[in-house]
C-alpha positions in Angstrom: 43.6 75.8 43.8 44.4 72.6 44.4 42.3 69.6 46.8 44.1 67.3 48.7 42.0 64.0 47.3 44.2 62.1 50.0 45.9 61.7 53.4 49.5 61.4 53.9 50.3 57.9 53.6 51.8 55.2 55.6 54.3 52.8 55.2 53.2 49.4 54.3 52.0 47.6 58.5 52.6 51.2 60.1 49.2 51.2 61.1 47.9 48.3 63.5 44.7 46.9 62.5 42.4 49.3 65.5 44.4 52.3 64.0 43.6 51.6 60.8 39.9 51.7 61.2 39.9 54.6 63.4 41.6 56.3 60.6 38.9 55.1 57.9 36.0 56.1 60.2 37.6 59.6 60.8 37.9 60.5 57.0 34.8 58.8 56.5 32.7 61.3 58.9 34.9 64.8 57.5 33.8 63.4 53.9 29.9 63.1 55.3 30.2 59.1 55.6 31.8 58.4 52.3 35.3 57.3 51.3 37.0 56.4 48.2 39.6 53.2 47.2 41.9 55.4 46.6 41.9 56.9 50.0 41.8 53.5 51.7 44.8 52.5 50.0 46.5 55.6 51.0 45.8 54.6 54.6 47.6 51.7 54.1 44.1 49.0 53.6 45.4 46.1 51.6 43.3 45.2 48.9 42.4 42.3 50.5 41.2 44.2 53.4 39.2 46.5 51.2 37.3 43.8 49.8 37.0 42.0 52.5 35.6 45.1 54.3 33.5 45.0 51.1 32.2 41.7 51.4 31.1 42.1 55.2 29.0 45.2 54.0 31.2 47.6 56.5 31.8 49.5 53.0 28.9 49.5 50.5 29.5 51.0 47.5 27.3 53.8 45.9 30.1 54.3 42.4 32.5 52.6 41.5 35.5 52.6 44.0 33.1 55.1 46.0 32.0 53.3 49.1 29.4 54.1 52.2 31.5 53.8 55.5 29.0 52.0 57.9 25.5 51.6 57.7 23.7 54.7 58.0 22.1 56.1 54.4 24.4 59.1 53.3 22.8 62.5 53.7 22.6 64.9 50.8 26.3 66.1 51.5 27.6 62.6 51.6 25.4 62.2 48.1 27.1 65.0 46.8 30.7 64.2 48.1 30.3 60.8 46.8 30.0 61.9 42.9 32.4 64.4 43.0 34.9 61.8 44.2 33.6 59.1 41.4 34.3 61.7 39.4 38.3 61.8 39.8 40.5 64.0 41.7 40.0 67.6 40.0 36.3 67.5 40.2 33.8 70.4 41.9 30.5 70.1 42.2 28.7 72.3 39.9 25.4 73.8 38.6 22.3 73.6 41.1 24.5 71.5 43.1 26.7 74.2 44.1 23.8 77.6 44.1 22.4 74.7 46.8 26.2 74.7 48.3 26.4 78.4 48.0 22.7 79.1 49.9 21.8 80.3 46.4 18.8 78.2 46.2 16.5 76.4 48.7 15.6 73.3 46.0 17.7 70.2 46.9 19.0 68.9 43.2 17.7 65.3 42.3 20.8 64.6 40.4 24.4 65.3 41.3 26.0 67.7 39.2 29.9 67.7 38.8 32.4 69.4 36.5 35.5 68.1 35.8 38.4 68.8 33.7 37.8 68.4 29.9 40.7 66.0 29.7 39.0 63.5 32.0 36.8 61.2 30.8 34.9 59.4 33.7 31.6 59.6 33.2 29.7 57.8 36.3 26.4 56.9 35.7 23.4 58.6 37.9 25.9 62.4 37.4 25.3 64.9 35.1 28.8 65.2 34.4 30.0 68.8 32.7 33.3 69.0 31.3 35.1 72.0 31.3 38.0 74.0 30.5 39.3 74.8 34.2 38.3 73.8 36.8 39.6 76.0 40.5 37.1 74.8 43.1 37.4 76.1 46.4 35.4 73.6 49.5 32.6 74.0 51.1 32.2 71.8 53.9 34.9 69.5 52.8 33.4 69.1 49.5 35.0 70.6 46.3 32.5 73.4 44.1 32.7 75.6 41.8 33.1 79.5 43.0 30.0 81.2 43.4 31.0 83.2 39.7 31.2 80.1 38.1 28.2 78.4 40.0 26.0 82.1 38.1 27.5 81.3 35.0 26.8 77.4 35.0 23.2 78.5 36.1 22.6 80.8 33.7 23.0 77.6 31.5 19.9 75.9 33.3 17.8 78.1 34.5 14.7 80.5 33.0 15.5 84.3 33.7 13.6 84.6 37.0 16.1 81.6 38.4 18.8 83.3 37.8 17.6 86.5 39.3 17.0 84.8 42.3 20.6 83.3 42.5 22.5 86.5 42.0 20.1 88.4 44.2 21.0 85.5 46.5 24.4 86.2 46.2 24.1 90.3 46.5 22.3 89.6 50.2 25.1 86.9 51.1 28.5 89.3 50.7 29.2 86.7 47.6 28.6 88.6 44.2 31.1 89.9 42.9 30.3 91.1 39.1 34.4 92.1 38.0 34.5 88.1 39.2 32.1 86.9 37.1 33.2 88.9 34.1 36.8 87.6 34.5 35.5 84.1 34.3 33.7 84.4 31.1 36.6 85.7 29.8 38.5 82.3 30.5 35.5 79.9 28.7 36.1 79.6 24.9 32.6 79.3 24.0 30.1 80.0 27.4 26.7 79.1 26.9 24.0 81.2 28.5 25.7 84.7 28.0 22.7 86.5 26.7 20.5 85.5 29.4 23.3 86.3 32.0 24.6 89.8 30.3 20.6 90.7 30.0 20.0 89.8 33.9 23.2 91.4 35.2 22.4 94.8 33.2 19.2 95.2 34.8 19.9 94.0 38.3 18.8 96.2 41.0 19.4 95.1 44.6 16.0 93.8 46.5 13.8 93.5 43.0 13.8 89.9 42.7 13.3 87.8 45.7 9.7 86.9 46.9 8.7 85.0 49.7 6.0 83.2 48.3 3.8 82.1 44.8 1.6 84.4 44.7 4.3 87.5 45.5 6.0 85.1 42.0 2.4 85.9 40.2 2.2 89.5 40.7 6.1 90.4 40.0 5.4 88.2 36.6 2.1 90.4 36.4 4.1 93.8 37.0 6.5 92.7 34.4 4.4 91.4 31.7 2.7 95.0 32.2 5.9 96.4 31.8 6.0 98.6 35.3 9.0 99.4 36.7 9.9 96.8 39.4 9.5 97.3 42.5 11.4 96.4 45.8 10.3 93.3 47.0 9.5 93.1 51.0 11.0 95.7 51.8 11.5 97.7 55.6 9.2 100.6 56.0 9.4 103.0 58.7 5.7 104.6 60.0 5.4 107.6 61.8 5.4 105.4 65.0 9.3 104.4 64.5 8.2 101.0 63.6 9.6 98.7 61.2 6.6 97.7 58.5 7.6 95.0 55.8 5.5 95.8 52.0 5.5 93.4 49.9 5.5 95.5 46.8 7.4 99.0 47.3 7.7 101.5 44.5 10.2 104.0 46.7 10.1 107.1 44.5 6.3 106.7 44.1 5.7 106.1 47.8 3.6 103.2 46.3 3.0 100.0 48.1 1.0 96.7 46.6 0.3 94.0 49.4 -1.1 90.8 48.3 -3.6 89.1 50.4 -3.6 85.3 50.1 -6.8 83.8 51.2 -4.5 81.1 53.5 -3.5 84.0 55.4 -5.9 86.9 55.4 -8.8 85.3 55.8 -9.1 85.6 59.1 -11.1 88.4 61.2 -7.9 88.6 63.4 -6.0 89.2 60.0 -7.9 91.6 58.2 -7.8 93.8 61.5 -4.1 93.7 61.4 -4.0 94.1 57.9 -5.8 97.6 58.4 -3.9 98.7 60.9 -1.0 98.3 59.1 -2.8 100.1 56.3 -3.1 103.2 58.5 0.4 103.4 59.5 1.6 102.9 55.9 -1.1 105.6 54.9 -0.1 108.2 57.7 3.9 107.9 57.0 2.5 109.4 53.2 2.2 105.8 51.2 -0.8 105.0 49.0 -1.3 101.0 49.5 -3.3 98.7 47.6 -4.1 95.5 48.0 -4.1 92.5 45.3 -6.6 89.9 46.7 -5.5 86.4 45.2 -8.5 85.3 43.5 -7.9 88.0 41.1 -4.5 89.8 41.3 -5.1 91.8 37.9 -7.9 93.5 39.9 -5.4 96.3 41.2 -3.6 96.8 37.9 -5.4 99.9 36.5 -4.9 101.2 39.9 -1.3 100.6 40.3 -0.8 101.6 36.4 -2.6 105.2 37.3 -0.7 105.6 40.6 2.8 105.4 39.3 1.9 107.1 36.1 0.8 110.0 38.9 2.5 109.8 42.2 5.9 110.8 42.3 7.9 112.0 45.6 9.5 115.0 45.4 12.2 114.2 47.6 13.6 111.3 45.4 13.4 113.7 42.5 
């Protein structure tokens, strides 16, 4: 796929001087309040006018030939957009960048990530710049990133194993994962780092097993997994005999198992704890045996758990 990097341009005084910096304000504002010399050229700006503009701060520049169309401080987009265009035409960002483009990931990256062509060789300082064999971005917003197939390969690069869960879970609830994708584009990188990780996490991905709401669900999924239990469905929908919709934070579905951990932030609280077993009840009465991890000492409801899937087994999933 190829990005238009710029407008159509003029002919040399086709734009009057108010048309001109309507037309610099629009692209500014579609490219989140950033705009490149390039660009401004291609609008027909002199380079007198561009450095002029320059010199009366109406552009400020953030990279070189990169500039900040008026005064307001960019947001993250216009951050973003900004590298990827200091970075030469052909450039997507990559990498956390683009899982935070994609909704992969909630954690905004500190450093702009880009990938660009390995024949280029700009190297902007303040990017992580990756080189690569192809780049075929597609746009997000007006900026340029990597395909979510790509953005799980690149992460599996970065990221520990429980990262990378997360982002292709992410991308399994989103309509985006698409695993004949992500095979195809391995095949087209000579030498892709990160394969074992990936291959490992994409064999043993189950829908609904990985994503936790919070760090202490995070501590007893590790706790689970260093105990080598079968993992569970995290926060999952549980009908009760009542037709209501209960969520478990732990389910083990052919078990009819259910772990619920009780922060002390949040259960604390008379009002809590009497909600907390009445929720118990209805689990208990639609045929699931719960337990409950308290947070001071989550290992307490190991043995329990260990004995109960060892033991409980529903028939009706056999």
């Amino acid at each position: 796929m190829t990005i238009e990097w710029t407008v159509e341009p003029h002919s040399a005084g086709e734009l009057s001087t108010r048309s001109l910096g309507r037309a610099v304000w629009e692209l500014g504002t579609r490219q989140h309040g950033v705009i490149e010399r390039r660009q401004l050229l291609a609008l027909s700006a002199s380079r007198h006018t561009v450095d002029r503009w320059i010199r009366e701060g109406r552009l400020q520049a953030i990279h070189r030939g990169v500039y900040r169309v008026g005064h307001g401080a960019p947001t993250v987009r216009g951050w973003l957009m900004a590298a990827v265009l200091a970075c030469g035409e052909g450039a997507a960002a990559s990498h956390r960048c683009a899982a935070w483009m994609h909704e992969l990931v909630a954690w905004i990256p500190h450093r702009p990530a880009v990938s660009t062509p390995a024949r280029r060789h700009a190297r902007p300082p303040g990017i992580a710049v990756h080189r690569i064999q192809r780049v075929e971005p597609v746009v997000l917003d007006a900026i340029p990133v990597t395909p979510v197939a790509r953005t799980i390969i690149d992460m599996a690069t970065i990221s520990r194993r429980r990262t990378l869960e997360k982002v292709v879970e992410e991308a399994h609830i989103r309509g985006t994962f698409d695993l004949r994708k992500v095979h195809s584009t391995l095949d087209t990188i000579a030498r892709p780092r990160g394969v074992r990780l990936l291959r490992a996490v994409l064999a043993d991905f189950e829908p609904g097993t990985t994503l936790t709401k919070s760090d202490l669900e995070e501590a007893m999924l590790a706790l689970c997994d260093r105990a080598g239990l079968q993992r569970p469905v995290c926060n999952a929908d549980v009908r009760t005999l009542d037709d209501r919709l209960r969520e478990a934070d732990f389910l083990w579905p052919a078990h009819r198992v259910i772990v619920e951990t009780d922060s002390n932030r949040y259960h604390a609280t008379h009002p809590k704890r009497r909600a907390d077993r009445a929720k118990d009840r209805a689990l208990q009465l639609a045929g699931y045996l719960v337990l409950r991890a308290p947070e001071e000492d989550l290992e307490a409801v190991l043995g329990d758990l260990q004995l109960a899937l060892a033991r409980r087994v529903d028939s009706s999933a056999l």
